[in-house]
N, C-alpha and C positions, 0 to 999 in steps of 0.2 A: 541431596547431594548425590551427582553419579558419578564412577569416575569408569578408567581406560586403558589401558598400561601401554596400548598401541596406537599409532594415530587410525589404522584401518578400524580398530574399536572406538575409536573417537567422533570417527566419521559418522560412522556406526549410530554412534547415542545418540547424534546432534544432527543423524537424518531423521532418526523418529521422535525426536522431542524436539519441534521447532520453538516453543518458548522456555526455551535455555536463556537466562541473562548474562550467566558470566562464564567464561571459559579458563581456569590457569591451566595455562600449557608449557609444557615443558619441551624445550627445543630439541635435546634429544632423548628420544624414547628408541622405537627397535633400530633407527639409523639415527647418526649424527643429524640429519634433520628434518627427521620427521614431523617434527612440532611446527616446523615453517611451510611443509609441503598441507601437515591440518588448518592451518589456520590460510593460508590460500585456499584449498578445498571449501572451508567455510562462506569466504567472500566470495568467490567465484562459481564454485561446481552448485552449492547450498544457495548463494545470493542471499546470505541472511549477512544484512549488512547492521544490527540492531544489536547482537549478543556483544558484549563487549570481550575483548580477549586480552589479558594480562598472559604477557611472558616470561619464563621465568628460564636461569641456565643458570648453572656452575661452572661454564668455560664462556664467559662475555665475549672472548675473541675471537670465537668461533661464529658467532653473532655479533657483529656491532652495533649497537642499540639505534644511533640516528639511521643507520643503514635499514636494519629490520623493522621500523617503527614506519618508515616511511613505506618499502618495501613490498612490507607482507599488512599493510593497513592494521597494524597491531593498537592497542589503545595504551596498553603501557609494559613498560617493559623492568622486571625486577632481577637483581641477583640474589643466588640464592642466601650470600652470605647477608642483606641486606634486609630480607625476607619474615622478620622477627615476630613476634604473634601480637604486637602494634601495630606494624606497617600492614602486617595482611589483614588484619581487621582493617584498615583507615583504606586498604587499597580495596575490599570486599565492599564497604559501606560506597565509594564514592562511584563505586561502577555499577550499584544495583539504583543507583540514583542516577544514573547517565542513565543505565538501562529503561527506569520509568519512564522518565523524560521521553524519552526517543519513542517509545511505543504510545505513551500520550497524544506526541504530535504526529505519530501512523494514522493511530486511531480519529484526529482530530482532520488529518488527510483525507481518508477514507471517508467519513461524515461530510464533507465537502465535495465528494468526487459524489456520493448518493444524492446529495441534493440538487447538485448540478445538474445530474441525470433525471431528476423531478422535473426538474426547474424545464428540462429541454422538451420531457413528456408535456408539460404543461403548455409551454407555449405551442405544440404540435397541435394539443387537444383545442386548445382556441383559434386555431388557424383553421382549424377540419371546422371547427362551430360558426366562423364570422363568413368562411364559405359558404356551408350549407343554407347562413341565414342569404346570402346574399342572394344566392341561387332559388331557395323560396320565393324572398322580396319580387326576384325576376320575373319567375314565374306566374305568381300572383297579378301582376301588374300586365304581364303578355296576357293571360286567361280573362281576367277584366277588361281590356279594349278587344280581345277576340267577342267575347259573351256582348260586350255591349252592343255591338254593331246589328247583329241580329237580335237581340230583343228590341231597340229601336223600332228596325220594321214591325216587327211583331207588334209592339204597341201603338204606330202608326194603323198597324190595319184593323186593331181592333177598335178604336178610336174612329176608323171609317166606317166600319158594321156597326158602331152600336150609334 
């Protein structure tokens, strides 16, 4: 557990620890809203689109929830009076599972972008091979009717000396 009292300390911990899962933020820390200028920072400045961020305020109307949720890409949004040590367990447990989830299918991303990138080397590498072989084949076949024409004579004449 880290925590922040500022969002510029917020910013702070969750530029050097990129795998942060969950974020409670509090809408206002050293300004009235600082917690919505972090949690854009997050999404935008960070592009860590994977931590999940639960909101939380004592004045809701200074935040309105459909507003802020759609807004600042919030994952949920709590009051504090609502906040009780069930809900933040139920709200802790279901975002460190959104959280897996999501890095899962990063991860399961990422493993398909490497293979892809195989897959593209590979077909690269057999197109450099079915050339090279063609280009042999070529060759071979020009050097055989070059070489045969003169050993013909050659063996015509020696076919007349002997």
């Amino acid at each position: 557990i880290l925590s922040a009292y500022t969002g510029a300390e917020g910013y702070k911990v969750l530029a050097s620890e990129p795998d942060i899962a969950l974020v409670l933020l509090d809408v206002v820390m050293e300004t009235p809203d600082a917690g919505l200028k972090l949690a854009q920072d997050i999404r935008n400045t960070l592009n860590n689109q994977v931590v999940r961020i639960v909101l939380r305020t004592g004045q809701p109307g200074n935040a309105p929830e459909e507003q802020v949720i759609v807004d600042f890409d919030i994952n949920d949004y709590k009051s504090k009076t609502e906040l009780t040590k069930n809900r933040l367990f139920v709200t802790v447990v279901s975002s460190l599972r959104a959280y897996e989830g999501l890095v899962a299918i990063e991860h399961h991303y990422q493993e398909l972008r490497q293979r892809e990138a195989e897959d593209i080397e590979l077909r690269s590498a057999k197109e450099l091979a079915e050339t090279k072989a063609a280009t042999k084949g070529q060759f071979l076949a020009t050097m055989s009717h070059e070489i045969r024409t003169p050993m013909n004579a050659i063996l015509g004449m020696l076919k007349l000396l002997h």
